[in-house]
C-alpha positions as CSV (number, residue, x, y, z in Angstrom):
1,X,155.3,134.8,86.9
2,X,155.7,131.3,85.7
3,X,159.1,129.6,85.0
4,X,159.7,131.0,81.6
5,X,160.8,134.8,81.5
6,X,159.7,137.3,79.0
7,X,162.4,135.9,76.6
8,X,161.5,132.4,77.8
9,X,164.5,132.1,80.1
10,X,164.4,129.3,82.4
11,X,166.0,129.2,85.9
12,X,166.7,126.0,87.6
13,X,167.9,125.9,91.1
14,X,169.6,123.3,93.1
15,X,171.5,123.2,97.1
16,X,174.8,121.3,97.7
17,X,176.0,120.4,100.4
18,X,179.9,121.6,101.1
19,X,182.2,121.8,103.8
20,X,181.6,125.6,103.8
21,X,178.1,125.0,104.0
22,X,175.4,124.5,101.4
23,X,175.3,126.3,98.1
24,X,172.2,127.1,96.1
25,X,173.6,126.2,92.2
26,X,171.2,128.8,90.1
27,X,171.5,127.7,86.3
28,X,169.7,129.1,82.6
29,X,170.0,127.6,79.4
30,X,173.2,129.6,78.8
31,X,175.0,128.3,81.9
32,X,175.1,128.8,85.8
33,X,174.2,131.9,86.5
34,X,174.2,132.1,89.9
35,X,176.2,130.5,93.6
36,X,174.4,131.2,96.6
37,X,176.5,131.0,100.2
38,X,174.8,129.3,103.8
39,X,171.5,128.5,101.7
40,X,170.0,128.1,104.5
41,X,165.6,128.0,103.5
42,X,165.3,131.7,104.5
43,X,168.4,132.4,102.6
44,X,167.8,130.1,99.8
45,X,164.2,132.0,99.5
46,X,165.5,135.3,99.0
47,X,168.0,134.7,96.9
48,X,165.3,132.8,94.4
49,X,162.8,136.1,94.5
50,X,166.0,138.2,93.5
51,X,166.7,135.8,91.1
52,X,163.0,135.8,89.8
53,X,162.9,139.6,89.9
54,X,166.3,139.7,87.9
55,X,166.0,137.4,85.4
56,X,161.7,137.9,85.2
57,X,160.8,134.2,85.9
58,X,160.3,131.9,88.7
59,X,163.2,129.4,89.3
60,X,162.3,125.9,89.4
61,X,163.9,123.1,91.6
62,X,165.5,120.9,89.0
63,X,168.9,119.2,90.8
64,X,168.4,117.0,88.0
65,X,168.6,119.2,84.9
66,X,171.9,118.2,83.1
67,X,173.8,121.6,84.1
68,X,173.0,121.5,87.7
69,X,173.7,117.7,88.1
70,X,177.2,118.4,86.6
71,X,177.5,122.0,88.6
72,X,176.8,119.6,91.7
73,X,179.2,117.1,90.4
74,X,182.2,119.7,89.7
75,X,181.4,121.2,93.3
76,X,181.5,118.0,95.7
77,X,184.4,117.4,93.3
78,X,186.3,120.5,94.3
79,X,185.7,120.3,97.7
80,X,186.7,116.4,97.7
81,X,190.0,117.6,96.5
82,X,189.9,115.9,93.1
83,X,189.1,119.0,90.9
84,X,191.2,122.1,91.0
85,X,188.9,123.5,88.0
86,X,185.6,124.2,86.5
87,X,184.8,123.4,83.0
88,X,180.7,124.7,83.2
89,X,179.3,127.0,80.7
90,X,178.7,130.8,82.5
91,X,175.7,132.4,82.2
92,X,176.8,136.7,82.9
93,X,173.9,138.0,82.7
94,X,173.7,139.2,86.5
95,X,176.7,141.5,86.3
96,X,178.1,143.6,83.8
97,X,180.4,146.2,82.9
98,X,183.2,147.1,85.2
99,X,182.9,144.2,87.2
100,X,182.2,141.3,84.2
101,X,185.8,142.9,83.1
102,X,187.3,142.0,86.4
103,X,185.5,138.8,87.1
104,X,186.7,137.2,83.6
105,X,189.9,138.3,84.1
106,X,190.4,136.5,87.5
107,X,188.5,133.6,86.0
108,X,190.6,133.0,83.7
109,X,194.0,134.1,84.7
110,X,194.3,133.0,88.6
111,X,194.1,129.4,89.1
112,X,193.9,127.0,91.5
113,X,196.3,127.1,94.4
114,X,197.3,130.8,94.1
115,X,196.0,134.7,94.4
116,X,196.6,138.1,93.8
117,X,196.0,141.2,95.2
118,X,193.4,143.7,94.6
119,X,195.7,146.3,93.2
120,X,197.2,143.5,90.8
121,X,193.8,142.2,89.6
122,X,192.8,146.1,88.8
123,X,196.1,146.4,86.7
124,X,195.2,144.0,85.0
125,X,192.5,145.1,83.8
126,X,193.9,148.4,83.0
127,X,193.1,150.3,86.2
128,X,196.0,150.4,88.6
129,X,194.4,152.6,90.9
130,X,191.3,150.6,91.2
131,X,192.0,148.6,93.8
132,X,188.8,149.4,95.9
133,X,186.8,149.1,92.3
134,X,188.3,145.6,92.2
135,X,186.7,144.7,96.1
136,X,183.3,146.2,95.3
137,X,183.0,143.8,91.7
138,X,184.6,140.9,94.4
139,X,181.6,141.5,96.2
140,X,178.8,141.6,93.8
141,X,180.5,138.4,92.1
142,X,177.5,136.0,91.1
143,X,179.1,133.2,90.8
144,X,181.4,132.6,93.9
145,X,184.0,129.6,94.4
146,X,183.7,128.8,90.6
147,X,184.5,132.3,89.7
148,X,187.1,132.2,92.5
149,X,186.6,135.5,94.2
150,X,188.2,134.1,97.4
151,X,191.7,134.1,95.7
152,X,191.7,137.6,95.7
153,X,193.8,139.2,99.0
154,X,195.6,142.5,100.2
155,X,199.0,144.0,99.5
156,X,200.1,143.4,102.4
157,X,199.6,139.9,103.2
158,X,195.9,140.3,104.7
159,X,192.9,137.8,104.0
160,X,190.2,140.5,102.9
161,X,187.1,140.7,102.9
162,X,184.5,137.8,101.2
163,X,180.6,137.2,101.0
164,X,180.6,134.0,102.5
165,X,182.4,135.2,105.9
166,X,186.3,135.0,106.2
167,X,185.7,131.1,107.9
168,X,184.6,130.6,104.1
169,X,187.7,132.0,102.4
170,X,190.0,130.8,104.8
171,X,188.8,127.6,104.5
172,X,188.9,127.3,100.5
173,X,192.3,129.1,100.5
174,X,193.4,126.5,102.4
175,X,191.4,123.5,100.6
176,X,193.7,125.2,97.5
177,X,197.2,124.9,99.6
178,X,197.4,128.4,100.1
179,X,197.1,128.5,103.9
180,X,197.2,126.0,106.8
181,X,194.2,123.8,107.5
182,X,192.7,124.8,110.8
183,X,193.4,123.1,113.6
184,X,189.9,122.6,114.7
């Protein structure tokens, strides 16, 4: 496997560092495809073999490619404080159906600074009852923080649950001015 897939996709890769840890930023020609949590090496490994078994080429370390330096860019920017949004191309190809539905709806209808609950999010969508449906597309989201997954809570006033640990979510919820910062 080389870095161009069959249909002569390329994947570059890059890792930020953030105050929730470092992200690996997975990008195609179409967009960023892909947000990686605690990319540690082990962790940045496995999640480039998925990637290359996915997408059927080898992702290349390219922090320099035009989409990754401005995915970098927009990300220390977030977490400085100084962006509340992301304005980078998507690439969707790592989820589908079901869950795409859900994941463009909360991308493009819950913004910075507030959330919604599961059962909202899956009436939204046309499935009132699918608040459970909702959780499981939370948790296959591809593109964490920049499709903002972690705005997404229980009824009843509860954090819920989130791929990069509940330290993660509490942390960008309250980055966002939804919660408290910790005290330590």
């Amino acid at each position: 496997m080389d870095s161009h897939g069959q249909d002569g996709r390329r994947v570059g890769w890059a890792v930020v560092d953030t105050d929730i840890g470092p992200l690996l930023l997975a990008a195609t020609r179409e967009g960023l495809v892909n947000v990686v949590f605690h990319a540690t090496d082990e962790v940045r490994d496995g999640a480039l073999g998925r990637l290359a078994s996915r997408l059927g080429t080898e992702p290349a370390e390219e922090p320099g490619s035009p989409l990754l330096a401005e995915a970098i860019r927009q990300v220390e920017a977030y977490f400085a404080g100084e962006r509340r949004d992301f304005d980078l191309p998507l690439d969707w190809s790592l989820v589908s159906g079901f869950h795409r539905e859900v994941l463009g709806e909360l991308a493009t209808t819950v913004p910075y600074g507030t959330v919604v609950g599961y059962g909202t999010l899956a009436g939204r969508v046309g499935r009132p009852e699918g608040a459970q449906a909702v959780g499981a597309a939370m948790g296959a989201n591809p593109l964490p923080v920049v499709v903002p997954c972690h705005r997404v809570v229980e009824r009843d006033g509860g954090i819920g649950g989130f791929g990069g640990g509940l330290e993660a979510k509490r942390r960008l919820l309250a980055l966002e001015g939804v919660l408290p910062e910790p005290l330590f």
